[in-house]
N, C-alpha and C positions, 0 to 999 in steps of 0.2 A: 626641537626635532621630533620629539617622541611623540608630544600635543599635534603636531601636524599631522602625524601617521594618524594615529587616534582619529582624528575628525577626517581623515582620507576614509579612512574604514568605516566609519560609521555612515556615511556619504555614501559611498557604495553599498553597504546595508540596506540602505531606504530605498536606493535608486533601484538596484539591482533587483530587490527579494532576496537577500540573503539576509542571514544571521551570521555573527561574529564566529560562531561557534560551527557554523556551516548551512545548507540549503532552508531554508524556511518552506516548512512544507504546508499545500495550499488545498483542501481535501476537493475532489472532483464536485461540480453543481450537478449532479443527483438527487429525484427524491427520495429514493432509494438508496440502504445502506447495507452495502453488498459485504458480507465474510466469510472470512475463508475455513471449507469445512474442516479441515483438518486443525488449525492452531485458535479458530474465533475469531482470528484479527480481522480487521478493519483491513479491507482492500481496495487500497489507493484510488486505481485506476482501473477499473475493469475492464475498458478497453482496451487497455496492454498486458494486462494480468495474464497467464498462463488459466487454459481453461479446459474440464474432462465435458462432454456428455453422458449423460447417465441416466436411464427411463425416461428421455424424451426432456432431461432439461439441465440447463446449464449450468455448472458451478465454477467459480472464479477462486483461484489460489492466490497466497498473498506473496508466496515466491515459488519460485520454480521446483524448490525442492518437495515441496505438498503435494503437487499433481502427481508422481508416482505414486506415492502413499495411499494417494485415495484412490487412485486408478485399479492399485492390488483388492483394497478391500473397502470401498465404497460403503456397502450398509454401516460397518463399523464409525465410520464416524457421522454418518448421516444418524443413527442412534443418539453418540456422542452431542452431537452439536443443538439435540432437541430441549 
């Protein structure tokens, strides 16, 4: 019984894009590698990203909670991130 589950889940694993452990994440075809000013992370999806303008150009957060942060004080981590 237990062997069955096992090879049902790993079955789904392959089929699906998952991992055992949870989603299997798949990084956007970019040739560009977009991060987020506030933490440096690697962000995902920039099309779905949460995003400020600032002097005429875009920046992409890796979650929602960054875009305030840089929104208050922009230069600071535009310094930061250099």
């Amino acid at each position: 019984m237990l062997k069955k589950l096992f090879i049902m889940l790993a079955m789904v694993s392959v089929i699906g894009g998952f991992s055992v452990t949870g989603f299997a994440e798949t990084p956007p075809e970019s040739k560009e590698v977009v991060t987020c000013p506030v933490t440096g992370e690697r962000v995902a999806d920039p099309s779905k990203a949460p995003k400020s303008e600032y002097k005429g150009k875009t920046y992409y957060f890796c979650c929602p909670a960054c875009k305030p942060k840089f929104d208050a004080e922009p230069e600071k981590y535009l310094k930061k991130s250099k």
